[in-house]
C-alpha positions in Angstrom: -29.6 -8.6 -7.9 -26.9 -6.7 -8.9 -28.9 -3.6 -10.5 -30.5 -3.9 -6.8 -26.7 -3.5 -5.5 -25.4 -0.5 -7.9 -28.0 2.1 -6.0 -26.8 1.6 -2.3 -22.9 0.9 -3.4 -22.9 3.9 -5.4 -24.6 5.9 -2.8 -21.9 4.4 -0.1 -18.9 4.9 -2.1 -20.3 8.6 -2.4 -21.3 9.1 0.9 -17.8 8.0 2.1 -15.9 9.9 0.0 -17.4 12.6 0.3 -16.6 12.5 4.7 -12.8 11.4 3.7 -12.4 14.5 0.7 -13.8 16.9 3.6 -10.9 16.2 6.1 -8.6 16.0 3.0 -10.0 19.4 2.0 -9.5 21.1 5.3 -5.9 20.0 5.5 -5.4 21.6 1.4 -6.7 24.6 2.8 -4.6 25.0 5.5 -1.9 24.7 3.0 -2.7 27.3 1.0 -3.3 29.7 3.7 -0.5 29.2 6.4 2.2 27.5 4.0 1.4 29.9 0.7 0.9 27.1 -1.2 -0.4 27.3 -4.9 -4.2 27.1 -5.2 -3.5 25.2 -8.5 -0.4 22.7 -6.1 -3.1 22.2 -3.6 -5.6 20.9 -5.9 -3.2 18.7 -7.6 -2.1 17.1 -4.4 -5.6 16.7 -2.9 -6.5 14.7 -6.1 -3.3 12.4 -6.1 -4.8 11.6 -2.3 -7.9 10.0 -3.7 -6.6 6.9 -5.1 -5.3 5.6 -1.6 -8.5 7.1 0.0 -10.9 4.9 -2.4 -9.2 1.7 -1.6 -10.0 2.2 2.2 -13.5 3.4 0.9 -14.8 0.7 -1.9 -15.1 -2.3 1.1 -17.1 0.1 3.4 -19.3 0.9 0.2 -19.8 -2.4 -0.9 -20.3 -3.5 2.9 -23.2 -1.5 2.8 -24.3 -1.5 -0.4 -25.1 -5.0 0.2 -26.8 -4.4 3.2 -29.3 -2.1 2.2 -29.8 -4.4 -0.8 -31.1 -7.0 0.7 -32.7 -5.6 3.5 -34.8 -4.2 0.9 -35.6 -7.8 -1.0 -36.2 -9.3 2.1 -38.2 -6.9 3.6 -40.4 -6.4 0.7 -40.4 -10.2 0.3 -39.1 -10.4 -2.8 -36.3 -13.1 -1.7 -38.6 -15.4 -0.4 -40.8 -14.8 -3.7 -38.0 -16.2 -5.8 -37.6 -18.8 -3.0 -40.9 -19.7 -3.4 -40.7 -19.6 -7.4 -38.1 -22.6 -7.0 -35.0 -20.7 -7.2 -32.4 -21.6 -4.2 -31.2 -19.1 -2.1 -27.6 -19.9 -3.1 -28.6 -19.2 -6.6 -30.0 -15.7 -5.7 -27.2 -14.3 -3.9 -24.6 -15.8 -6.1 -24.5 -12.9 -8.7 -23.6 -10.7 -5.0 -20.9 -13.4 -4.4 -19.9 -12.7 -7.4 -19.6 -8.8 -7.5 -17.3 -9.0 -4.4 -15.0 -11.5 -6.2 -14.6 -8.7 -9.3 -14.9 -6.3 -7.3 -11.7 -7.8 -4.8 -9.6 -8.2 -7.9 -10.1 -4.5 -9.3 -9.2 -3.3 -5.6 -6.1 -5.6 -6.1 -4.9 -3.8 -9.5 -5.9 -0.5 -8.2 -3.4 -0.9 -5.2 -1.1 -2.1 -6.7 -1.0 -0.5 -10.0 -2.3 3.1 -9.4 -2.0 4.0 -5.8 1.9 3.9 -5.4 2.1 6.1 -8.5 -0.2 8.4 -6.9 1.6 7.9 -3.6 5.3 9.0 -5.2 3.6 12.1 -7.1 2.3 13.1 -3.6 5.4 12.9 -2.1 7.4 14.9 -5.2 4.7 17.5 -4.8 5.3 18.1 -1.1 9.0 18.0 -1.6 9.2 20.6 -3.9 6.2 22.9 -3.3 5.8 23.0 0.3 9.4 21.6 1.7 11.7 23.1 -1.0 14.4 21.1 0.7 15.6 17.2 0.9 14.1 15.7 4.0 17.5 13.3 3.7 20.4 15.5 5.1 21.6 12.6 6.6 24.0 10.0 6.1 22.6 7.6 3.3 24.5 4.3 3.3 23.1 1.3 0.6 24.7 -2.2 0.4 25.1 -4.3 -2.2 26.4 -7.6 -3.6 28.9 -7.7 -5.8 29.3 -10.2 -8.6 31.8 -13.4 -8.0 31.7 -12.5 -4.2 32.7 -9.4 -1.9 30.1 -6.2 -1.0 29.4 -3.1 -1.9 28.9 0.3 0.3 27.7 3.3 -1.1 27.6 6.3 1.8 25.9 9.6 0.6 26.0 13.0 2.9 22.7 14.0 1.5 19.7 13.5 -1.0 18.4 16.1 -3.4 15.0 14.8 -4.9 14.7 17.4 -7.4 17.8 16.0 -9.8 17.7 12.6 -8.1 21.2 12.6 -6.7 23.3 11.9 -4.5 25.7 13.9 -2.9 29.1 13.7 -1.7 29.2 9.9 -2.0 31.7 7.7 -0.9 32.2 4.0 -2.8 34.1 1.3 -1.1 34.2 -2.4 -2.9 35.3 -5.4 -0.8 36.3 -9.0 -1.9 35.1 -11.9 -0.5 37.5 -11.9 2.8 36.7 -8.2 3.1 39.7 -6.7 2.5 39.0 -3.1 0.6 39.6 -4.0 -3.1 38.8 -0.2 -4.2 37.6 3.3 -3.4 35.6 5.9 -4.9 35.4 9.6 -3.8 32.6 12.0 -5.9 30.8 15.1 -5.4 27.5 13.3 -6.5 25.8 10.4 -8.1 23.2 10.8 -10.7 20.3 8.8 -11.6 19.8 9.1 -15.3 18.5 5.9 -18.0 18.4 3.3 -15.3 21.8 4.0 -13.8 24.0 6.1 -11.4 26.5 8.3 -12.9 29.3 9.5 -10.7 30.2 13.2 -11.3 33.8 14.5 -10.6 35.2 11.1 -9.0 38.4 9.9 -7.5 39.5 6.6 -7.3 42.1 4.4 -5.6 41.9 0.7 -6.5 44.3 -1.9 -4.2 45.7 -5.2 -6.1 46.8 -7.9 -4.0 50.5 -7.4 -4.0 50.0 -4.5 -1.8 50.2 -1.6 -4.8 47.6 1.0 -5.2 46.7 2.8 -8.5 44.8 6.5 -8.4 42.8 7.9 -10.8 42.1 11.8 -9.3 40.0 13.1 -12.2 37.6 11.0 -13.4 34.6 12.9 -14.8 32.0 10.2 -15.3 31.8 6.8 -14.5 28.7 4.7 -14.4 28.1 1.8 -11.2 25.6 -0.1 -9.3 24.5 1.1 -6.4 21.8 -1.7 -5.4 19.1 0.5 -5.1 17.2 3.0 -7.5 16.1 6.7 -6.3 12.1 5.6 -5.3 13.9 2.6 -3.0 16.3 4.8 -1.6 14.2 7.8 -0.4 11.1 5.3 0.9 13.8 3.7 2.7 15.9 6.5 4.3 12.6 8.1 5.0 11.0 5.4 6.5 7.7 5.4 4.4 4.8 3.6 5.3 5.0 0.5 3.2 1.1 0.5 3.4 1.5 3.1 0.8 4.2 0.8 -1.6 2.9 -2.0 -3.8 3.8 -5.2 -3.0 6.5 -5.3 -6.0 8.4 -1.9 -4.6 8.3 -3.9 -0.7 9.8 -7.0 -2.4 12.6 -4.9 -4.0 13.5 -3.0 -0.7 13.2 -6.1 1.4 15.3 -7.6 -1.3 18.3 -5.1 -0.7 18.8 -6.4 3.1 18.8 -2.7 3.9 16.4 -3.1 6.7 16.6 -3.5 10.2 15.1 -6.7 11.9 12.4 -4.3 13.0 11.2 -2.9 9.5 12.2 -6.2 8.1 9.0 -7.6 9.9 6.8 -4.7 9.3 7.3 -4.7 5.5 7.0 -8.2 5.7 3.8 -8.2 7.5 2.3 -5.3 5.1 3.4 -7.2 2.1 0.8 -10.6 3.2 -1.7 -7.8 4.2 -1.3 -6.5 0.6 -2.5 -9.9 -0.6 -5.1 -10.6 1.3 -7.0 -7.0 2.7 -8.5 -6.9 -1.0 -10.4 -9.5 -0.9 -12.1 -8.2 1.8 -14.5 -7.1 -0.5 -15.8 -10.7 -1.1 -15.9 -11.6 2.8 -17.8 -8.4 3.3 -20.6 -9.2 0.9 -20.4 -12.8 2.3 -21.3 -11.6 5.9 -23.5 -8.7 5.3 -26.2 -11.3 3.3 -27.2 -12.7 6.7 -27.2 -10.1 8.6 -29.3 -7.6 5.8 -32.0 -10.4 6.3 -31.9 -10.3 9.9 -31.9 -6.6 10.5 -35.0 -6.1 7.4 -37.1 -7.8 10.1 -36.6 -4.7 12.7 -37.6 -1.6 10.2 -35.6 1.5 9.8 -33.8 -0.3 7.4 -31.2 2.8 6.4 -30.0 3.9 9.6 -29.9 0.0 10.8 -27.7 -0.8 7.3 -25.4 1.8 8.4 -24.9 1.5 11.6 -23.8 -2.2 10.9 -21.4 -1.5 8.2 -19.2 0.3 10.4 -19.6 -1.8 13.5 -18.6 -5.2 11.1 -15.8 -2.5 9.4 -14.8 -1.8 13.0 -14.7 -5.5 14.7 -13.1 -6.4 10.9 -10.0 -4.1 11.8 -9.5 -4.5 15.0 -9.1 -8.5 14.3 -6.7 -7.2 10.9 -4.5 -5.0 14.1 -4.6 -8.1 16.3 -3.0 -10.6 13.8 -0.7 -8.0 12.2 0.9 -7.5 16.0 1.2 -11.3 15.9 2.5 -11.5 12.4 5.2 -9.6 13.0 6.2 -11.6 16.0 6.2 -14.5 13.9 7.1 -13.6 10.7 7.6 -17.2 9.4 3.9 -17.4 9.3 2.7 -13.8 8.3 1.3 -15.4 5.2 -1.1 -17.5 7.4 -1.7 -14.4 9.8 -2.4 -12.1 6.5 -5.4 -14.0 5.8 -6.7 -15.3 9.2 -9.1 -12.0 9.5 -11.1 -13.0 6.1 -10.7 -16.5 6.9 -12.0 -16.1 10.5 -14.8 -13.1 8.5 -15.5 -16.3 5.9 -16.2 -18.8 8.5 -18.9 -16.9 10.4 -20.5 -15.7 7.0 -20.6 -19.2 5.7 -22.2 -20.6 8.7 -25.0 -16.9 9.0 -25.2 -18.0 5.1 -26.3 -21.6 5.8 -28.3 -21.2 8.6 -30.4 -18.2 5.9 -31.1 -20.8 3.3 -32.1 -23.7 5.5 -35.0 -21.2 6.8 
């Protein structure tokens, strides 16, 4: 069975990549013709695409791979040849059950593992070799806790990707009633080894008898800023969280830097992020039925097609419809996150049923 599956998934995962790299290659080559950009930058970028383009593409292949394998056992009644040698038809497509399982696990690691690191050498590529300047030239303000009580505000004029800075930052520390406990003036912040570095800094810090002590020239000092470079630019630049893993949405969500609208969106996206792999298991589970109902009509091929992207399609339109409802109710966007493979499951399991009692 699963020999029978590696033709038609290999053959889908090809066929569909090959339409995706062809819209990805026009858009390269437009790039290197209008924008002057490197042959060599071009090829690197279109590459770094691929990762988020196969996770969209391994359910479709798998989709149909499993349709045209089993439209072929069952039309060349080989299925109800093992049926009739005494195996159960739960038995037979268990080992197909079980490739979408493995396979819904490895989509899992890929996206969340490989795809954001792909994802941020996209976005350094593009800001270097085809925007040569920050897309952030706007007022960047973080917030953070600060230990024992009190907040943190960190305002930045600007972001400069290249050296990972900040510039022209301004630092203000409140205590716990929010009165201003100190403030910092520098020309930029730094990210180097896991911290900020504040370059050319003044500060003024305010003790409760109503003194104030300055320090004008201080060439380094290291703080906290609550955020790390990757957080700060997906954030300011409102990135598609689709493209995050669900570890980098955490983090951001964590920082309370959100507004109530992204706050539901990135909440949404990271359920969807648990769930959307694993529709490679519902997909095998509901193509099964319908590649032994469809073998009956000929033209196996062009039938097997045509219904992976119709169950893709209805698939995706229920995934839109719940996300709209998730993020109106975000206490339940766990349950909402999985009610399109649940929904997927329950009408494979009955097609399933109905297949083996026959």
């Amino acid at each position: 069975m699963l020999t029978e599956l590696a033709g038609p998934f290999i053959f889908g995962l090809s066929a569909f990549t090959l339409i995706l790299a062809a819209t990805q290659m026009l858009a390269i080559g437009r790039l290197v013709s209008e924008d002057h950009v490197p042959v060599w930058t071009a090829i690197a970028l279109f590459l770094w695409y691929l990762p988020g383009e196969i996770v969209m593409i391994i359910p479709m292949a798998l989709l149909l791979g499993t349709l045209l394998a089993v439209q072929r056992l069952s039309g060349e009644s080989e299925i109800n040849a093992m049926k009739t040698s005494g195996i159960t038809f739960m038995r037979i497509i268990a080992p197909l059950l079980f490739a979408g399982f493995v396979v819904s696990l490895l989509m899992y690691a890929l996206q969340e593992g490989v795809v954001p690191f792909a994802n941020d050498q996209v976005s350094q590529i593009e800001n270097a070799a085809i925007n040569h300047t920050s897309e952030f030239n706007r007022d960047l303000t973080v917030f953070a806790p600060l230990p024992g009580g009190g907040r943190q505000v960190s305002i930045a004029t600007a972001y400069d990707p290249g050296s990972q800075a900040l510039l022209h930052v301004t630092l203000i520390q409140y205590d716990r009633a929010g009165a201003p406990t100190q403030i910092v003036f520098a020309d930029e912040a730094e990210f180097t080894a896991d911290q900020w570095v504040l370059h050319n800094a003044s500060a003024y810090r305010f003790n409760a008898d109503g003194t104030t002590i300055s320090q004008p020239d201080v060439t380094e000092e290291e703080v906290d800023l609550g955020e790390n470079p990757t957080d700060i630019v997906k954030r300011i630049s409102h990135d598609d969280p689709q493209e995050m893993s669900r570890a980098q949405i955490a983090s951001i969500v964590a920082t309370g830097q959100l507004t109530e609208t992204e706050l539901r969106k990135y909440v949404t996206v990271f359920e969807q992020k648990l769930s959307q792999p694993f529709a490679c298991f519902v997909f095998v589970l509901i193509a099964i039925p319908f590649g032994l109902r469809s073998a009956r009509g000929g033209g196996r091929g062009f039938i097997g097609f045509g219904l992976a992207v119709l169950i893709v399609f209805v698939y995706y339109i229920v995934m839109t419809v719940f996300s709209y409802i998730s993020e109106a109710y975000i206490s339940l966007a766990a349950l909402w996150a999985w009610m399109p493979n649940l929904v997927f499951t329950a009408v494979g399991v009955v097609r399933v049923r109905h297949a083996a009692a026959v």
